[in-house]
N, C-alpha and C positions, 0 to 999 in steps of 0.2 A: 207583631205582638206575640207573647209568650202565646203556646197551645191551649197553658189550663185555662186562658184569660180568653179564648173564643166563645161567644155567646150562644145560648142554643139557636136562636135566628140564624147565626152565622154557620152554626156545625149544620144547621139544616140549607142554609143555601148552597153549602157544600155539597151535601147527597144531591139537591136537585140540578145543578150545576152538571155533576157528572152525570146525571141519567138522562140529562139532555145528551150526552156527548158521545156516542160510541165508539170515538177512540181513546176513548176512557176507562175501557170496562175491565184493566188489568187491577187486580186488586191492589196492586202499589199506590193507585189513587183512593182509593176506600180512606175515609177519615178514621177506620179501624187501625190502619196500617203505622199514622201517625202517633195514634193513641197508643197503639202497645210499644211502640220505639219510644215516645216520654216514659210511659208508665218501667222500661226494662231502664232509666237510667239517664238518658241522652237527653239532655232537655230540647224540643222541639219549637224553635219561631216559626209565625206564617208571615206572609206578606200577605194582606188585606188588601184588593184592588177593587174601588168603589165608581160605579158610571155616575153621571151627573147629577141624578135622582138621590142618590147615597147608596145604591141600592149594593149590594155584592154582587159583582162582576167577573172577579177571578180570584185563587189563593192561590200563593205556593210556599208548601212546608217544607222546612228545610234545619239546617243545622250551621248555627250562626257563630263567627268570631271573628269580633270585630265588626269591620266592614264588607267582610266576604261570607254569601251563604252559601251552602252545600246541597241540596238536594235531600229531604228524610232519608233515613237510610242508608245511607254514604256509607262507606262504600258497599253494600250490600243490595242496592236496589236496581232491579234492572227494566223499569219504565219509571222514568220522569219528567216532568215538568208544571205548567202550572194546570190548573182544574180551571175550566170555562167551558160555557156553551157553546154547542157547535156555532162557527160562523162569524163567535165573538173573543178571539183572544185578544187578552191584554197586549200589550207593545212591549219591546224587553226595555223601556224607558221606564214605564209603569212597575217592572219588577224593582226595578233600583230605589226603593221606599225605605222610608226611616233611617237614611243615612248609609243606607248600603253602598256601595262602588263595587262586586262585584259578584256575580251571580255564574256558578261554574257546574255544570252537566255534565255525564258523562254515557246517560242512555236516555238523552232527550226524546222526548217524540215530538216531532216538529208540530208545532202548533199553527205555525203558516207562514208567508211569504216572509212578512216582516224580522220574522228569526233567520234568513237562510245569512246574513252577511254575517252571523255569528256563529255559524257554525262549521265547525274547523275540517271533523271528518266524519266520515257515514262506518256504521256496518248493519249487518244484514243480523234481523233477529226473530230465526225462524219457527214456526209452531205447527199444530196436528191438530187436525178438523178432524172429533172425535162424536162429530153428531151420530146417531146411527150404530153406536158399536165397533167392535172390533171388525165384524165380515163388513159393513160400509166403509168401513178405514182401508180395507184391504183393496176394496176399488178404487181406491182413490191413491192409494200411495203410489213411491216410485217402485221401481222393479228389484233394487238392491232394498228398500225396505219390507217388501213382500220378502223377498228373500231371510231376511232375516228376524222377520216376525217367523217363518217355516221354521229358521233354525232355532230361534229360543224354542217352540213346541217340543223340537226333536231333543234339546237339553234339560227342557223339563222331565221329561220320562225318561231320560240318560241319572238325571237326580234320585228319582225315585227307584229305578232299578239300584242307581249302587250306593244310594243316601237311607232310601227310605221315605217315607211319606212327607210333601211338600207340604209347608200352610201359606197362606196367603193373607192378608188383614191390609183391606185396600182404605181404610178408613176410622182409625184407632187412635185411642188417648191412651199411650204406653211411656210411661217416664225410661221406661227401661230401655227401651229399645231408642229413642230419643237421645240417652246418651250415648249408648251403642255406635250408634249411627256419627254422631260428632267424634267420637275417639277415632271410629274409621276413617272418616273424612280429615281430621288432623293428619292422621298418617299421611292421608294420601298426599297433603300439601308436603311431609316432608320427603317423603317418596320422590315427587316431583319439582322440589326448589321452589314451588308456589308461597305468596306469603299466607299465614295463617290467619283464617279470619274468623277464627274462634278463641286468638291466642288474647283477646280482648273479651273477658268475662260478661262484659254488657250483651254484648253478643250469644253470649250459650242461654242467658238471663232471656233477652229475644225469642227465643227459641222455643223454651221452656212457656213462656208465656203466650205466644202463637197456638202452639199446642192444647192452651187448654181455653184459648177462642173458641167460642162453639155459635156465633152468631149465627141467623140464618141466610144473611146474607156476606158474611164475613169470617173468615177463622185458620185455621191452621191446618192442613192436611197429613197425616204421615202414612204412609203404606209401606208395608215389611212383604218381605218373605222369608220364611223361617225352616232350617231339615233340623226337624225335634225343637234343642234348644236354640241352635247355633242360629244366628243372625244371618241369611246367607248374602241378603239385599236389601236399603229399604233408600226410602225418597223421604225429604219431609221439604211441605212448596205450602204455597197462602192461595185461597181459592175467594172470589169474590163470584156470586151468583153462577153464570155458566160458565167461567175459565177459573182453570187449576193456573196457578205456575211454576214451573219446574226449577226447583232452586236447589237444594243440595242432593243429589243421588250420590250412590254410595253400595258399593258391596264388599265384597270380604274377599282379600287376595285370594284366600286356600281354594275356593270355589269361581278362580278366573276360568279357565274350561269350558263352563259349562254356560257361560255367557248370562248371566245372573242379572246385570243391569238389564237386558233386553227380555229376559223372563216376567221380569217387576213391570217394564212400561208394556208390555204385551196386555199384563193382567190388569192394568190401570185402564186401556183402553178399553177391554172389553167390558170394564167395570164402569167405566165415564156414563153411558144412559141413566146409570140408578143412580148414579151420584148428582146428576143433571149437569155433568160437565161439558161440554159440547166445544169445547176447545183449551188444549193443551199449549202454553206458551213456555218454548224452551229457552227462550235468554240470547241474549248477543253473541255471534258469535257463529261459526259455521265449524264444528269440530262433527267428527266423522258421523257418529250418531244423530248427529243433528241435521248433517244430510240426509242421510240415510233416512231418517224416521218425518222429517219433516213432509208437509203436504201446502204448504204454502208459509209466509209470512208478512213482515213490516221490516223499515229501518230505522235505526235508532243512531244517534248523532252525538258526538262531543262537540260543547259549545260552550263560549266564554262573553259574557256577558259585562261589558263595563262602557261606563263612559270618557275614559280616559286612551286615546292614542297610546301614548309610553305604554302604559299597562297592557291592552292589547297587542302589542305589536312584541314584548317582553314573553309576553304568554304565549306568542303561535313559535317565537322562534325556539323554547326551551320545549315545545310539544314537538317541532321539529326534528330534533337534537337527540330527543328520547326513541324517537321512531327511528330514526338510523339507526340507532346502538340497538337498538331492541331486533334490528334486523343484521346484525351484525353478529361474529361469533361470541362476543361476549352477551348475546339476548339472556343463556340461563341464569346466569347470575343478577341477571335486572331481576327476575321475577320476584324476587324478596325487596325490590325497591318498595 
């Protein structure tokens, strides 16, 4: 059923559904998350899954055409799947409602046994146990990220000796900086051949509207750091109760030197107690910093969901097909696929 057409019963069996569920507690499941991806544009279907009572049993939002749904968020979300109570997921039978045939994932979090024959590949999507502050993070990290929490310190006061006075804003509603931050990050997709995922206006609209989320259990995070006027770093990620998530970082070439994106998550960390964040989730993926800074995580899965043989078997061989070329020398040029 459309979003706007969920009932307050139902956006409330939503919240209690997830607060039963602790693998849930990425704000991508927040019924905030759904609301502001309708509300910037994208019209949002759920799938209603009802146990024998009628009662609400499970939902999943997503983005529908046709007979194929996509996951909210698509392609920007990096935890998905359905909302249920621990212990009680739906069956990926149960997703296939209202005439759907095909249900497609791409940062599943496995909901149990019954999903493994649909899920294609794994990777690793690792996060920062920020309970405690910056000095408890530092007993806990690995030795290359002690290392290079020392070194952002050391380029922090390398900034101020030859910049001038740093500022910091670990938790701000700045339009300015907001767009700042997207122009940078454009760049950087074309920098790197990456496709752009802002070059879709719904998307900066997302953005913009996260941002001025101020729920108390739901909303929009942005952190800057700033020499004078110049933008030197910032983050902007979706924080539901004690996890941030780290969604678009970003700094400004002229200041690669002095290691700027590790200056920012330094100052996030030691900022996480007053914020009540208590865990940092960086996204799929194991890219260097993400080793580096990680202190444990989860895995997260692509998975294709149908009942149809042809169509499955259609689907793993064309995922097939893309993972070779992807691993092959022509990979840069996929990246704009």
């Amino acid at each position: 059923m459309p979003f706007a057409e969920l009932s307050v019963q139902e956006i409330d069996a939503w919240h209690e559904l997830r607060a039963d569920n602790p693998a849930l507690d990425s704000p991508y499941f927040h019924p905030g998350f759904a609301a502001a991806v309708q509300a910037s544009g994208r019209p949002v279907s759920v799938v209603v899954v009802r146990d024998s009572a009628g009662a609400v049993s499970g939902l999943l939002p997503g983005h529908r055409q046709g007979a194929v749904l996509q996951p909210v968020g698509w392609p920007g979300a990096d935890f998905q799947g359905p909302v249920f109570a621990t212990g009680r997921a739906p069956s990926p039978a149960e997703l296939l409602a209202d005439g759907l045939r095909v249900v497609e994932f791409d940062h599943l979090v496995r909901p149990g046994p019954d999903f493994d024959p649909c899920i294609i590949s794994s990777e690793p999507s690792p996060c920062i146990d920020t309970s405690g502050g910056l000095d408890d993070y530092l007993g806990r990290a690995s030795r290359s990220g002690k290392d290079k929490m020392k070194e952002a310190r050391r380029c922090l006061a390398k900034a101020e000796r030859d910049y001038g006075p740093v500022r910091f804003a670990i938790d701000v509603v700045d339009q300015d900086g907001l767009t700042r931050l997207i122009e940078l990050k454009r760049d950087q997709y074309r920098a790197t051949g990456s496709r752009d995922y802002f070059a879709q206006s719904g998307h900066i609209q997302l953005m913009h509207r996260l941002l001025h989320t101020r729920e108390p259990a739901f909303g929009g995070v942005l952190s800057t750091v700033h020499i004078g006027d110049c933008l030197m770093a910032a983050h902007f990620g979706i924080r539901s109760d004690h996890v941030l998530h780290w969604w678009f970082p970003v700094y400004d070439p002229v200041y690669a030197q002095l290691s700027p994106g590790w200056i920012l998550l330094r100052e996030v960390i030691a900022a996480a107690p007053e914020l009540g964040i208590r865990r940092i989730d960086l996204g799929r993926g194991y890219d260097e910093y993400k080793r580096r800074a990680s202190t444990g995580g989860t895995s997260v899965h692509r998975a294709f969901i149908t009942n149809s043989s042809t169509r499955r078997m259609l689907h793993s061989g064309r995922h097939a097909v893309v993972n070779t070329v992807k691993m092959s020398p022509l990979a840069p040029g996929l990246r704009k696929v």
